[in-house]
TIRO-2110 file (N, C-alpha, C; in Angstrom, 1 decimal):
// TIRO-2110
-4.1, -76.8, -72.1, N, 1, A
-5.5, -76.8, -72.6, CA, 1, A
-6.4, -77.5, -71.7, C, 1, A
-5.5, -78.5, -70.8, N, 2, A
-7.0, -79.2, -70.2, CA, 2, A
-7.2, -78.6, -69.0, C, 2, A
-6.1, -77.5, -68.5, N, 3, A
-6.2, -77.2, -67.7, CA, 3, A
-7.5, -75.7, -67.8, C, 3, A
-7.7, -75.3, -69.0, N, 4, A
-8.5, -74.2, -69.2, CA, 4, A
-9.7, -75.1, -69.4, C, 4, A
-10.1, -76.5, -70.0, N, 5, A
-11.7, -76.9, -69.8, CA, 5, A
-11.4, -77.2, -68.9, C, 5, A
-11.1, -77.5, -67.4, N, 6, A
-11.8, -77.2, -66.3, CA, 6, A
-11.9, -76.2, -65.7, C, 6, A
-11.4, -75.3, -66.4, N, 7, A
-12.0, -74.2, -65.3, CA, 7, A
-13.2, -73.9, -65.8, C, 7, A
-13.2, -73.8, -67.3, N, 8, A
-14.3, -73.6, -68.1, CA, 8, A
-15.8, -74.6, -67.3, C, 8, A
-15.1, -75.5, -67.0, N, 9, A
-16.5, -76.8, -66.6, CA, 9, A
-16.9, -76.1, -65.4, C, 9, A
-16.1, -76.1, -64.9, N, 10, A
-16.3, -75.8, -63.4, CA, 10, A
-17.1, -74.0, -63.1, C, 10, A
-16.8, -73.5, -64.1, N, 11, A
-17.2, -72.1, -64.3, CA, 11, A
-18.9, -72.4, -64.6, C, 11, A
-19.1, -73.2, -65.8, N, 12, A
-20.4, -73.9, -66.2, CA, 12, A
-20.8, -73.7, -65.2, C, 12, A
-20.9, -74.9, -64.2, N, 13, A
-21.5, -75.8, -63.3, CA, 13, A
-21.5, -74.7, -62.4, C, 13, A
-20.8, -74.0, -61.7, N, 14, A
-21.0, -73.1, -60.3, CA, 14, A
-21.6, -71.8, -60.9, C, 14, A
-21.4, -71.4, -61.6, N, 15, A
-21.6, -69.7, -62.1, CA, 15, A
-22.5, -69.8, -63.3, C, 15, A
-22.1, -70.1, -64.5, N, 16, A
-23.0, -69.7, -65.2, CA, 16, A
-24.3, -70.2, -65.6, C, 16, A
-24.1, -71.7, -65.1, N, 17, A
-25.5, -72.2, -65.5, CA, 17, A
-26.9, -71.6, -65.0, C, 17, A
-26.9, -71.5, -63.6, N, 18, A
-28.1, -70.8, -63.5, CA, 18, A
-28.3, -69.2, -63.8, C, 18, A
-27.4, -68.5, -64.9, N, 19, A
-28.0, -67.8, -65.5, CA, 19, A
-28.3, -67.9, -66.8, C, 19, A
-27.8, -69.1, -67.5, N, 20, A
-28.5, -70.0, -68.9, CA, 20, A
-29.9, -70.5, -68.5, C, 20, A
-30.0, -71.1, -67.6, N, 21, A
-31.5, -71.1, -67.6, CA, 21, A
-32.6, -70.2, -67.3, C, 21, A
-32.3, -69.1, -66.7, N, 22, A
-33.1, -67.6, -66.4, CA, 22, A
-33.2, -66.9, -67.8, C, 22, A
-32.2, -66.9, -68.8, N, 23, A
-32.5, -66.7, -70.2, CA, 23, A
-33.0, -67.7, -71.0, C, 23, A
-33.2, -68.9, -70.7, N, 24, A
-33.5, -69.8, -71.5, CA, 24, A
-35.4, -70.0, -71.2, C, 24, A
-35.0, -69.6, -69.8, N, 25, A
-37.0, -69.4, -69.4, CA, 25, A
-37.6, -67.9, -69.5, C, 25, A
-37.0, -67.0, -70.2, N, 26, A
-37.4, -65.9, -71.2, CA, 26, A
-37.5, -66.3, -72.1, C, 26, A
-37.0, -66.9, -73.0, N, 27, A
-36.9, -67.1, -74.3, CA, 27, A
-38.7, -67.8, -74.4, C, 27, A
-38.6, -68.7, -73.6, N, 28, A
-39.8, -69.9, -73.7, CA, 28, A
-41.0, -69.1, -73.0, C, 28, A
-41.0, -68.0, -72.5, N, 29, A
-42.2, -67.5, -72.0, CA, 29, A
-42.3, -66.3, -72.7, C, 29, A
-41.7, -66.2, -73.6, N, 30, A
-41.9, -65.0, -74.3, CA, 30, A
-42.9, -64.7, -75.0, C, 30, A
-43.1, -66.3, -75.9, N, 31, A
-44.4, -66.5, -76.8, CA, 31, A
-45.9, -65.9, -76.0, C, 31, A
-45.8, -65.8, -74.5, N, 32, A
-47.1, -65.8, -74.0, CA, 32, A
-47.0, -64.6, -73.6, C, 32, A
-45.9, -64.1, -73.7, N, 33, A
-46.0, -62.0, -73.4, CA, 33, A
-46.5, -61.2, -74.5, C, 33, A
-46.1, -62.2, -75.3, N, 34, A
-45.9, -60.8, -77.0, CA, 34, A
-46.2, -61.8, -78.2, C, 34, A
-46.4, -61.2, -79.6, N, 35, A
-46.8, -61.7, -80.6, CA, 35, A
-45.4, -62.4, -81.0, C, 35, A
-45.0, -63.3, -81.6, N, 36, A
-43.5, -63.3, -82.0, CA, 36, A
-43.8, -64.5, -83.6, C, 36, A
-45.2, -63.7, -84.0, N, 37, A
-45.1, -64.6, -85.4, CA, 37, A
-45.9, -63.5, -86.4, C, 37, A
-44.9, -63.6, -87.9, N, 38, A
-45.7, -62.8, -89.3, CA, 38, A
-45.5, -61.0, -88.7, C, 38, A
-44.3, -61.0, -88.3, N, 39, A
-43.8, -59.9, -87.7, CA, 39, A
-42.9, -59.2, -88.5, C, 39, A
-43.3, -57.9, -89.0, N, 40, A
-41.8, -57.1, -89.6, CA, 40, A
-41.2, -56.6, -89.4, C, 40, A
-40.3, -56.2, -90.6, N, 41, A
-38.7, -56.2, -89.5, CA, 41, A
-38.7, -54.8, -88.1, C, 41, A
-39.5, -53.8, -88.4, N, 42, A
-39.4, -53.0, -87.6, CA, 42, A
-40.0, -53.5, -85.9, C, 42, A
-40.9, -54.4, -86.2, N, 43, A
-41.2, -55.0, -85.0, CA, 43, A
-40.8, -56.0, -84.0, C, 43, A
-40.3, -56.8, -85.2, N, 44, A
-39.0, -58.0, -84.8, CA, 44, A
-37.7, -56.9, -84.1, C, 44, A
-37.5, -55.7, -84.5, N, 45, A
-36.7, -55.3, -84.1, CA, 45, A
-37.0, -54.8, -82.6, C, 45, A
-38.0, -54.3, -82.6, N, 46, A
-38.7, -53.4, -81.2, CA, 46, A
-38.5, -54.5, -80.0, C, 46, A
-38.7, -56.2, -80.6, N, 47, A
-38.4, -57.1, -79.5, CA, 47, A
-36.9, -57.5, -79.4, C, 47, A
-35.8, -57.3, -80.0, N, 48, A
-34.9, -57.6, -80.0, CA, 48, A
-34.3, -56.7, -78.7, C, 48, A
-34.3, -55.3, -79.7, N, 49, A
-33.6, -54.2, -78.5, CA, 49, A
-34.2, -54.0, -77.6, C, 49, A
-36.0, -54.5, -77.0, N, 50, A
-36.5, -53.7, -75.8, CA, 50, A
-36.2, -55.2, -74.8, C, 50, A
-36.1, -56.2, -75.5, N, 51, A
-36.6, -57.4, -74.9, CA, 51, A
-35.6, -58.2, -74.5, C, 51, A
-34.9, -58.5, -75.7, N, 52, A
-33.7, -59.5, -76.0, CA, 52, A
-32.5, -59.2, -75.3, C, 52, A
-32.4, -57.6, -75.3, N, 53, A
-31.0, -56.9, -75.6, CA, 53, A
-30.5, -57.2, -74.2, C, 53, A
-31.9, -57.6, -72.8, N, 54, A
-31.3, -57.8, -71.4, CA, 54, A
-30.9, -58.8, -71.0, C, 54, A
-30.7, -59.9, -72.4, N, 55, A
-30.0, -61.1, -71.7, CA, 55, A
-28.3, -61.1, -71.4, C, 55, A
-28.1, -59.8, -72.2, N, 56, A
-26.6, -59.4, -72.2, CA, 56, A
-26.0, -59.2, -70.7, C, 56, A
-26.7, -58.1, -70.0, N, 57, A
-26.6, -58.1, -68.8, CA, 57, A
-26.8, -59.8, -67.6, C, 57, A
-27.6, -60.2, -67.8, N, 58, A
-28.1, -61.7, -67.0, CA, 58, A
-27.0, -62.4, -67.4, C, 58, A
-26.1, -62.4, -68.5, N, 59, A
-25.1, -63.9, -68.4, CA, 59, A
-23.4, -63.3, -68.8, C, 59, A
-23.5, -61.6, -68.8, N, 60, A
-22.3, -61.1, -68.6, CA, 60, A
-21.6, -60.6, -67.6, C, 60, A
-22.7, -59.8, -66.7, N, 61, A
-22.1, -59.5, -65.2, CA, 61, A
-21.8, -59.9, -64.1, C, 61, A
-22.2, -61.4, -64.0, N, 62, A
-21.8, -62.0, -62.9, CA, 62, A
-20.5, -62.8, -63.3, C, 62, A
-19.7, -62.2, -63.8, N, 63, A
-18.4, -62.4, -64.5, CA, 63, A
-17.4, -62.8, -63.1, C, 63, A
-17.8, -61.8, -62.0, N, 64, A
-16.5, -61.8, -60.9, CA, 64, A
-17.1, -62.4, -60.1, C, 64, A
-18.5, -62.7, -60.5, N, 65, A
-19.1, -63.5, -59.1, CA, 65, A
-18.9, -64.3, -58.1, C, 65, A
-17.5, -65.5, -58.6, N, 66, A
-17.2, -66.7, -58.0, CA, 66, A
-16.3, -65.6, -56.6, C, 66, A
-15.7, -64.6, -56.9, N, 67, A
-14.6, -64.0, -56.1, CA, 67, A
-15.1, -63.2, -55.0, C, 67, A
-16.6, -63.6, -55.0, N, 68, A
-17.3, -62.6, -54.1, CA, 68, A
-17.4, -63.7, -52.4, C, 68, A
-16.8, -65.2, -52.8, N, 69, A
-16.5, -65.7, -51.5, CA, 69, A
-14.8, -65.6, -51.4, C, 69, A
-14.6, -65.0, -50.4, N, 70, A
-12.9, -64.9, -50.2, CA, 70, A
-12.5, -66.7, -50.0, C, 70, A
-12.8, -67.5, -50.1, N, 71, A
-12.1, -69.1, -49.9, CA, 71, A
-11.7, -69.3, -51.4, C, 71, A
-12.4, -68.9, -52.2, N, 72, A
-12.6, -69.0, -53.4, CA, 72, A
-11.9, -68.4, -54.4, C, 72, A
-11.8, -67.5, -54.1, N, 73, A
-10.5, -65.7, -54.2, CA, 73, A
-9.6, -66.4, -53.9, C, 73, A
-9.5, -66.8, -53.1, N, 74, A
-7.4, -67.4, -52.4, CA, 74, A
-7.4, -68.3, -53.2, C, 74, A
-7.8, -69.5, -53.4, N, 75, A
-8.0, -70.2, -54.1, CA, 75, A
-6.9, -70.1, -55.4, C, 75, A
-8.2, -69.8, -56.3, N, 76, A
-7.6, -68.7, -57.7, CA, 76, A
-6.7, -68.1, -57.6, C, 76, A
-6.3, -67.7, -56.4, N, 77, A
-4.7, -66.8, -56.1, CA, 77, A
-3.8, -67.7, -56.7, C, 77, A
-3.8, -69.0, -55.7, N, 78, A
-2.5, -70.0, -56.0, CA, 78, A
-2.3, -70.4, -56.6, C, 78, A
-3.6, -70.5, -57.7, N, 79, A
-3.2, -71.7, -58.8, CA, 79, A
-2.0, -71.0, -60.0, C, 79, A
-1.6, -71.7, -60.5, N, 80, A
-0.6, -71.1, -61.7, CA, 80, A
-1.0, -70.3, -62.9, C, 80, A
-2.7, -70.5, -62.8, N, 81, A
-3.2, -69.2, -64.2, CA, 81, A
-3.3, -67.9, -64.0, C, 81, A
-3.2, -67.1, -64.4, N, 82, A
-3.7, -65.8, -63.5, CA, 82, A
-5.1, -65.7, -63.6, C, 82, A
-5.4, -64.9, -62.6, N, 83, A
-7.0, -65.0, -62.5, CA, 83, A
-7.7, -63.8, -63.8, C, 83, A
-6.5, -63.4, -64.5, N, 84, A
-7.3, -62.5, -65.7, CA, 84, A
-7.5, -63.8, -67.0, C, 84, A
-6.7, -65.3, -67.0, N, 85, A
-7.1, -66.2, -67.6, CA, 85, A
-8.1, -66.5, -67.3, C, 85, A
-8.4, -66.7, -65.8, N, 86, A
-9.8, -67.3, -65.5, CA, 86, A
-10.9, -66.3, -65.8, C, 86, A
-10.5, -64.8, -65.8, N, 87, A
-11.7, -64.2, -66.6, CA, 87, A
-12.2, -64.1, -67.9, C, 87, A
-10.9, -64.6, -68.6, N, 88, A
-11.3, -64.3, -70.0, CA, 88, A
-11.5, -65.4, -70.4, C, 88, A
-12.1, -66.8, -69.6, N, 89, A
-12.5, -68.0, -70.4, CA, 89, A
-14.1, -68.1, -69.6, C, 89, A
-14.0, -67.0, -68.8, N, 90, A
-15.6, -66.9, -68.0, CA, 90, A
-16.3, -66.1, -69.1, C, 90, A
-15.5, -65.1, -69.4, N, 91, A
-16.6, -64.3, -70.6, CA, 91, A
-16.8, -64.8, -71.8, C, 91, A
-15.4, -65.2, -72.7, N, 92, A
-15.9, -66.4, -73.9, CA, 92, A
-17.1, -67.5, -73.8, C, 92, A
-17.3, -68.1, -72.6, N, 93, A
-18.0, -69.3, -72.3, CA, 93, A
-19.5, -68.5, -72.5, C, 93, A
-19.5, -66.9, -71.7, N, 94, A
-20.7, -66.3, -71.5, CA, 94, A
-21.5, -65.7, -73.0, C, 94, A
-20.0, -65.3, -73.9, N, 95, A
-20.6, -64.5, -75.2, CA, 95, A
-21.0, -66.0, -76.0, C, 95, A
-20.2, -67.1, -75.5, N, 96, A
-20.4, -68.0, -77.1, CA, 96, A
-22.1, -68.4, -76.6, C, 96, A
-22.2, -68.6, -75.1, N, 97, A
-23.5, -69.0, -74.8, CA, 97, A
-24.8, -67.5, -75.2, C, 97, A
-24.4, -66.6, -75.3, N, 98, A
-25.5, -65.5, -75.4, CA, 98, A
-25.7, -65.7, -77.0, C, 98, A
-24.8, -65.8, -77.8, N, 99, A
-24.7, -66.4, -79.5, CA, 99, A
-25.8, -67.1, -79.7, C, 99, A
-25.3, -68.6, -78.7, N, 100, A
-25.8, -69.7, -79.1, CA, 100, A
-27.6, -69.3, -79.0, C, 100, A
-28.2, -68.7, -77.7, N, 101, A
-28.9, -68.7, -77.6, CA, 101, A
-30.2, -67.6, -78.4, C, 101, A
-29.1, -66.6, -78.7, N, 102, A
-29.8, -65.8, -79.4, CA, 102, A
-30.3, -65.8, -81.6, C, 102, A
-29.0, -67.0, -81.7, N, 103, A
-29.3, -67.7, -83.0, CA, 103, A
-30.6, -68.4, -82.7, C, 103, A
-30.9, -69.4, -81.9, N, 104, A
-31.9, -70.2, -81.5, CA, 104, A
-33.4, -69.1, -81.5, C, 104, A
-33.3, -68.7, -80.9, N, 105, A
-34.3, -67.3, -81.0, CA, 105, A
-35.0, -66.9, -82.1, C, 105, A
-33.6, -66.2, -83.1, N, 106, A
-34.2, -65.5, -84.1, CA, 106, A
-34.5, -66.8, -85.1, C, 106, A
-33.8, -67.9, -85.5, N, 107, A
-34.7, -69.0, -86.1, CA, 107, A
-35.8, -69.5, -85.5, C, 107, A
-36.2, -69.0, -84.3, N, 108, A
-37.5, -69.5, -83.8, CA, 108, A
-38.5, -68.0, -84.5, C, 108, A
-38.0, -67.1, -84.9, N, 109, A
-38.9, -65.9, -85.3, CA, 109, A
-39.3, -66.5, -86.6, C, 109, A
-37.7, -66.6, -87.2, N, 110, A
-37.7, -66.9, -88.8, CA, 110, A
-38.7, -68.4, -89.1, C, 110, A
-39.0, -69.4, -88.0, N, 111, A
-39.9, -70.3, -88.4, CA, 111, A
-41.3, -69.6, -88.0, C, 111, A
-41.8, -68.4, -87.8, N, 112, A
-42.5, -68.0, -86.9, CA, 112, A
-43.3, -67.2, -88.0, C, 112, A
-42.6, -67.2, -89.2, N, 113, A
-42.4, -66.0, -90.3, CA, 113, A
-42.2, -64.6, -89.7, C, 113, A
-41.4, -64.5, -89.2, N, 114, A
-41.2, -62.8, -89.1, CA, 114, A
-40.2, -62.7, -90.1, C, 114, A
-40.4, -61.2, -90.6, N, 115, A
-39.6, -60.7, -91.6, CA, 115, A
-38.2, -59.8, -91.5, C, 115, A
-37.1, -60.3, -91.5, N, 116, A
-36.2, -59.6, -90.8, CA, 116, A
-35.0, -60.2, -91.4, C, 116, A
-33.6, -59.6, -91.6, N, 117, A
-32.4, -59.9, -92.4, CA, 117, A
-31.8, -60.0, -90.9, C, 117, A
-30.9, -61.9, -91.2, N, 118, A
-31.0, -62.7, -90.3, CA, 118, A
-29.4, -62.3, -89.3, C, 118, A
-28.6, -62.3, -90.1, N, 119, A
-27.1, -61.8, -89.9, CA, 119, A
-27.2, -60.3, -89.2, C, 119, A
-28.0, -59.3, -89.7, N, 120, A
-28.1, -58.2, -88.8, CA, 120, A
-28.5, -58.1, -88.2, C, 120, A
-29.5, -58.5, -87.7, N, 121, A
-30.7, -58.5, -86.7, CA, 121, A
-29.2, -59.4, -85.0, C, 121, A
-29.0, -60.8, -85.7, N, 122, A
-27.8, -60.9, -85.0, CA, 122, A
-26.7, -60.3, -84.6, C, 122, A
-26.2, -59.3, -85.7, N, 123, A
-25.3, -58.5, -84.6, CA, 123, A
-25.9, -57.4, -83.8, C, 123, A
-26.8, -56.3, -84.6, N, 124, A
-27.2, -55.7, -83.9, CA, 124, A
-27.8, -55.8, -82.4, C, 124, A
-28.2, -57.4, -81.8, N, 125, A
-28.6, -57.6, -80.9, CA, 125, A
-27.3, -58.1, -79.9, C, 125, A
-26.7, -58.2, -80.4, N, 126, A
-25.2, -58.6, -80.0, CA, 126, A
-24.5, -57.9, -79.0, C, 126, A
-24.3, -57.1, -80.5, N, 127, A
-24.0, -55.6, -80.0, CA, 127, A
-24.6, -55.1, -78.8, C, 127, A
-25.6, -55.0, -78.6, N, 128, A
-26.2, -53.9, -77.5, CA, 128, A
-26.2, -54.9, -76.5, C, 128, A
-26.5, -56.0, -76.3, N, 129, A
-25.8, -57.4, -75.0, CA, 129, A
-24.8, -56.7, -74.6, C, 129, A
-23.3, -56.4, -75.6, N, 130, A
-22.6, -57.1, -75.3, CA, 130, A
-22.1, -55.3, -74.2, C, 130, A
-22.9, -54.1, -75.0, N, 131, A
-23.0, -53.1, -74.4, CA, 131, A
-23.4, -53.0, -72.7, C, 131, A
-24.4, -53.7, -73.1, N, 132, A
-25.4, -53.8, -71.5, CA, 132, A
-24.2, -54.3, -70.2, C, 132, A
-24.1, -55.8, -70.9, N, 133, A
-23.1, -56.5, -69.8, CA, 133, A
-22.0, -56.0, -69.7, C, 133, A
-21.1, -55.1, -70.8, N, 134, A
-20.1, -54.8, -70.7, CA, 134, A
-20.2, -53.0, -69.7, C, 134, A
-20.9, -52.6, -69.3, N, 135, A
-21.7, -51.5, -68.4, CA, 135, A
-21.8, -52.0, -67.3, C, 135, A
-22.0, -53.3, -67.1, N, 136, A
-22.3, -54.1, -65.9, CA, 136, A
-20.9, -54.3, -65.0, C, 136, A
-20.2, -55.0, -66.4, N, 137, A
-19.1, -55.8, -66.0, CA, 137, A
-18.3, -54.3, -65.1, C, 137, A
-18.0, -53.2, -65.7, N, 138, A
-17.0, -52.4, -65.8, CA, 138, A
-17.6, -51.9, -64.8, C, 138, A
-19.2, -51.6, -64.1, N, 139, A
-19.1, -50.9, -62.7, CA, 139, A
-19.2, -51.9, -61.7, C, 139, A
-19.0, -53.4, -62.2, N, 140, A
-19.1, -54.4, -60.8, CA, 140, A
-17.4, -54.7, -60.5, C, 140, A
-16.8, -54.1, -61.8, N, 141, A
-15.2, -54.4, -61.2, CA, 141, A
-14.8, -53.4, -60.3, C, 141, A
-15.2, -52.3, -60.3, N, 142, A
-15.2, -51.1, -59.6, CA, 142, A
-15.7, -51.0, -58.1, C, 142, A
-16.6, -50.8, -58.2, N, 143, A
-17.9, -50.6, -56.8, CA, 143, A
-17.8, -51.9, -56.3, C, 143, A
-17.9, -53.5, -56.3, N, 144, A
-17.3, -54.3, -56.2, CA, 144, A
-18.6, -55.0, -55.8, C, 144, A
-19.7, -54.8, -56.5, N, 145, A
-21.2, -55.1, -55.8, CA, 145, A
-21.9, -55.4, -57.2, C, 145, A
-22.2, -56.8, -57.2, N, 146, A
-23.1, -57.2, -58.1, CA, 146, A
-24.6, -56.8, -58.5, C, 146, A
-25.0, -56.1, -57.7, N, 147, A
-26.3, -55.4, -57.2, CA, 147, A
-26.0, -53.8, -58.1, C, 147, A
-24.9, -53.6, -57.9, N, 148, A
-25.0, -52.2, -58.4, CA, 148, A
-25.0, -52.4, -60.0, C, 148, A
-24.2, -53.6, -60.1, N, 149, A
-23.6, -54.1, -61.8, CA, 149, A
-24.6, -54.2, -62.3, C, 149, A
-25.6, -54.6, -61.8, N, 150, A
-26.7, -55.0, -62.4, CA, 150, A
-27.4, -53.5, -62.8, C, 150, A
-27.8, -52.9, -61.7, N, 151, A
-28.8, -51.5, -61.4, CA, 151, A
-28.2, -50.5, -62.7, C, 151, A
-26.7, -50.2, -62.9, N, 152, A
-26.4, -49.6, -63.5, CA, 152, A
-26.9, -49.6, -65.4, C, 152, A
-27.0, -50.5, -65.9, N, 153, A
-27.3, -50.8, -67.1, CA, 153, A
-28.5, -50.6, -67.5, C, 153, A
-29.3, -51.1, -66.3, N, 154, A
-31.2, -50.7, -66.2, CA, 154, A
-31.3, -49.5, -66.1, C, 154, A
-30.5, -49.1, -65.5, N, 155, A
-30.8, -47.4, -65.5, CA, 155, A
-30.2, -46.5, -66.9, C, 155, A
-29.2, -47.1, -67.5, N, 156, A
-29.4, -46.6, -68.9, CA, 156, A
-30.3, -47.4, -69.5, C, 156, A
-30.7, -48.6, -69.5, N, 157, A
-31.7, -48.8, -70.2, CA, 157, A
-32.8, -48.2, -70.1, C, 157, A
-33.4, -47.6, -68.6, N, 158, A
-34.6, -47.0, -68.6, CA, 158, A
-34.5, -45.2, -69.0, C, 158, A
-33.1, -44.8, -69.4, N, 159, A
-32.9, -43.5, -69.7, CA, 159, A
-32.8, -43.5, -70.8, C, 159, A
-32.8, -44.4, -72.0, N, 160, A
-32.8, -44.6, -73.7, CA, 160, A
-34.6, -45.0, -74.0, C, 160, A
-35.4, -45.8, -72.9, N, 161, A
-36.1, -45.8, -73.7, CA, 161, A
-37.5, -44.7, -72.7, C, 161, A
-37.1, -43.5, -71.8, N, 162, A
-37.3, -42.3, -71.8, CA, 162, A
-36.7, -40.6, -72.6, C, 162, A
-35.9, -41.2, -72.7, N, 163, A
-35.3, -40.0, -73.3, CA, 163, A
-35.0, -40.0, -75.3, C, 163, A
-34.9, -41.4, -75.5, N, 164, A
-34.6, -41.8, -76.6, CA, 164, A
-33.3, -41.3, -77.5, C, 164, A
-33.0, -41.1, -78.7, N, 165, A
-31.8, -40.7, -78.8, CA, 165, A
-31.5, -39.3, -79.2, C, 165, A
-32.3, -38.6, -78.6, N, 166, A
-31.9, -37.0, -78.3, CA, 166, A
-30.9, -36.4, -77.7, C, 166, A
-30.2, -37.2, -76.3, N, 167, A
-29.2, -37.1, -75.4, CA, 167, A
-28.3, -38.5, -75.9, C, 167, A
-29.0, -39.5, -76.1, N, 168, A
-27.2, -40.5, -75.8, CA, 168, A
-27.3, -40.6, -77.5, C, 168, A
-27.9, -40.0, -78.6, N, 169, A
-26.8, -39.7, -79.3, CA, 169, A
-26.8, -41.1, -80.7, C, 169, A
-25.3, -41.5, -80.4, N, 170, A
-24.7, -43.1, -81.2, CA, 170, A
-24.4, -43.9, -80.4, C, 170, A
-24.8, -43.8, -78.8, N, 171, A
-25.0, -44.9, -77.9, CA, 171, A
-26.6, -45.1, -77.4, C, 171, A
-27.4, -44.7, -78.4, N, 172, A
-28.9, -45.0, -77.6, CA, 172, A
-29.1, -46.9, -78.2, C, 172, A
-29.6, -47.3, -77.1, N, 173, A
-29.8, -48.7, -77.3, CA, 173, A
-30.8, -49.0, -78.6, C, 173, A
-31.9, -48.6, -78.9, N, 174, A
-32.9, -49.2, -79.5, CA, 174, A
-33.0, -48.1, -80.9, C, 174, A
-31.7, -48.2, -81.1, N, 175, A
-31.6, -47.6, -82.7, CA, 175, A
-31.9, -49.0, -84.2, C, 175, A
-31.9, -49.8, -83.7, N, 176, A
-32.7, -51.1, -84.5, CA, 176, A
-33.7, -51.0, -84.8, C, 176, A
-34.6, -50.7, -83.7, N, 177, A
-35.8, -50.8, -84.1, CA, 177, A
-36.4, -49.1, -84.7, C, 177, A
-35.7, -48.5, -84.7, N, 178, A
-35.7, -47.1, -85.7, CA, 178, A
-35.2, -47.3, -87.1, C, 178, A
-34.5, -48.6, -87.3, N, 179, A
-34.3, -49.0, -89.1, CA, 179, A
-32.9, -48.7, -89.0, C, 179, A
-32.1, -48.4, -87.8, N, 180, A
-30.9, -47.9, -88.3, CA, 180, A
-30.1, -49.1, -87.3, C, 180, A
-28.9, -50.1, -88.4, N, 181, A
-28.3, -50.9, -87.7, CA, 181, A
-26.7, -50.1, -87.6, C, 181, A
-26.8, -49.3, -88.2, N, 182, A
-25.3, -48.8, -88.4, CA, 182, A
-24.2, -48.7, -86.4, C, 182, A
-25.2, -47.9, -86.4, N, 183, A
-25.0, -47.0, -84.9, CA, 183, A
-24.5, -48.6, -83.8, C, 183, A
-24.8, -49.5, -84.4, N, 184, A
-25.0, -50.7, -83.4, CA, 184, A
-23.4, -50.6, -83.1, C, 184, A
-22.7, -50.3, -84.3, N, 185, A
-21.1, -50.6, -83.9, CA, 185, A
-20.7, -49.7, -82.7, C, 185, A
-21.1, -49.0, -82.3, N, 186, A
-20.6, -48.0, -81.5, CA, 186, A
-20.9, -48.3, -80.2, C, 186, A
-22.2, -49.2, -80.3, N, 187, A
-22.3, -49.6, -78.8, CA, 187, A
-21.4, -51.2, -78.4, C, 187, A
-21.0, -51.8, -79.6, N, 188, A
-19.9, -53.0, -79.7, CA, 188, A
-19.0, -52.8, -79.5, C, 188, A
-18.5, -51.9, -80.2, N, 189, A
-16.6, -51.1, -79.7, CA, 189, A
-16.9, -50.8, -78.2, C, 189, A
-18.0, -50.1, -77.9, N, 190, A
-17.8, -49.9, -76.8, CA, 190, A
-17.7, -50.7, -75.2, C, 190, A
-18.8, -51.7, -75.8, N, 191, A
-18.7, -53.0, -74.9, CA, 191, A
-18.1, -53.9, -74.3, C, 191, A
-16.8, -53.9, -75.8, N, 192, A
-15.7, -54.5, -75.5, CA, 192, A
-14.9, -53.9, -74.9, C, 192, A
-14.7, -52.6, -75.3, N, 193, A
-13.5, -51.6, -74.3, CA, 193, A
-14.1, -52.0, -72.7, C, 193, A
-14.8, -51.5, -72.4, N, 194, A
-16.1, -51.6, -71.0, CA, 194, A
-15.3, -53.0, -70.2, C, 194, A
-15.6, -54.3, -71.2, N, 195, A
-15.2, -55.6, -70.7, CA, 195, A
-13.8, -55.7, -70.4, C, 195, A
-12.6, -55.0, -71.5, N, 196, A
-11.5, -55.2, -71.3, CA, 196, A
-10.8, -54.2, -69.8, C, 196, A
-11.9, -53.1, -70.2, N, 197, A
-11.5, -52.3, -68.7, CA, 197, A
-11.6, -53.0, -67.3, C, 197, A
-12.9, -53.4, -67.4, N, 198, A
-13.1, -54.3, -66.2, CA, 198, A
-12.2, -55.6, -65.8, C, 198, A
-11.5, -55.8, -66.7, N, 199, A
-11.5, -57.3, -66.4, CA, 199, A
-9.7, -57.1, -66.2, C, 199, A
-9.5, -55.9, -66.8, N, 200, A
-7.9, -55.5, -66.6, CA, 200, A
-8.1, -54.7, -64.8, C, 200, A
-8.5, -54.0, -65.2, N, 201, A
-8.7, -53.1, -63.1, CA, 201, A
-8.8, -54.4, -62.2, C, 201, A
-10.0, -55.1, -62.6, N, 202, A
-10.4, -56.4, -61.9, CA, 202, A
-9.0, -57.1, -61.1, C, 202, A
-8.7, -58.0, -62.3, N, 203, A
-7.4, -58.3, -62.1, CA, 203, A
-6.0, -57.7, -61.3, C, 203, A
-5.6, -56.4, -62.0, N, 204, A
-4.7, -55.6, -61.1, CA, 204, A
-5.4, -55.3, -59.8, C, 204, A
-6.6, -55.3, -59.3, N, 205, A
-7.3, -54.8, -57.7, CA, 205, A
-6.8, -56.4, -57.0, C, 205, A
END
């Protein structure tokens, strides 16, 4: 166990923190983009999935990032965990952090009075995170380019909210803010599969 909080620490400190703070200075600049008080639910929703939904990507896809210096890579070869342990305490650290930050959020709505049912609004926004990053993760384990990991999810994002859900169906992102939370599971199952794919290829490459 103490050997997994430091990797966890060390994961902190080199990788993920400066993408906690890139969502943590959305969160605080947000008030000065957009209304985010005496809002209802369909509008609290419109900022969730158009707005929120891209912190999933920012603190899920640089998942393999540390291995993008080969000293670093050998490294992690030798130690005695396998490096699919070291990934799956990089992503826990990343979802418990996207949680944390996205509870903080919607109680900043809920003191804000917006009107919105608090538990769903949280998974549904979860959900579609966990979709984005998990789209990320699965074409940066592949193509092997964090640049593309990234491009790839924007580009379904920018094809859901052009095309809307005429073509993608039970995977269109911004079905929340249409009143319907159901559909959200589909992009969760999916996210996870996405992350487990990536992180198993990852590993065996």
């Amino acid at each position: 166990m103490e050997r997994y909080l430091k990797i966890a620490k060390v994961n902190l400190k080199f990788n993920l923190f400066p993408h906690i703070i890139v969502v943590i200075g959305l969160c605080l600049i947000s008030p000065l983009i957009m209304g985010l008080k005496n809002l209802d639910s369909l509008n609290t929703a419109k900022i969730l999935d158009m707005y929120i939904s891209l912190f999933g990507m920012i603190l899920l896809v640089p998942l393999f990032m540390p291995e993008q210096d080969k000293d670093i890579r050998d490294l992690i070869k030798s130690k005695r965990e396998s490096i699919a342990i070291n990934y799956l305490i990089r992503i826990t650290q990343a979802v418990i952090f996207l949680v944390i930050i996205m509870l903080g959020f919607l109680v900043y709505l809920k003191i804000g009075n917006c009107t919105f049912d608090f538990l769903q609004y949280l998974y549904g926004t979860i959900s579609t995170c966990i979709f984005l990053g998990g789209l990320g993760i699965l074409v940066y384990s592949i193509i092997d380019n964090i640049a593309v990991g990234y491009m790839v999810p924007m580009l379904y994002y920018i094809l859901c909210y052009g095309s809307g859900k005429k073509y993608l169906g039970k995977f269109y992102l911004f079905s929340m803010m249409q009143g319907n939370i159901l559909d959200k599971k589909y992009l969760l199952i999916a996210g996870i599969l996405m992350i487990s794919t990536g992180i198993f290829y990852r590993s065996k490459k």
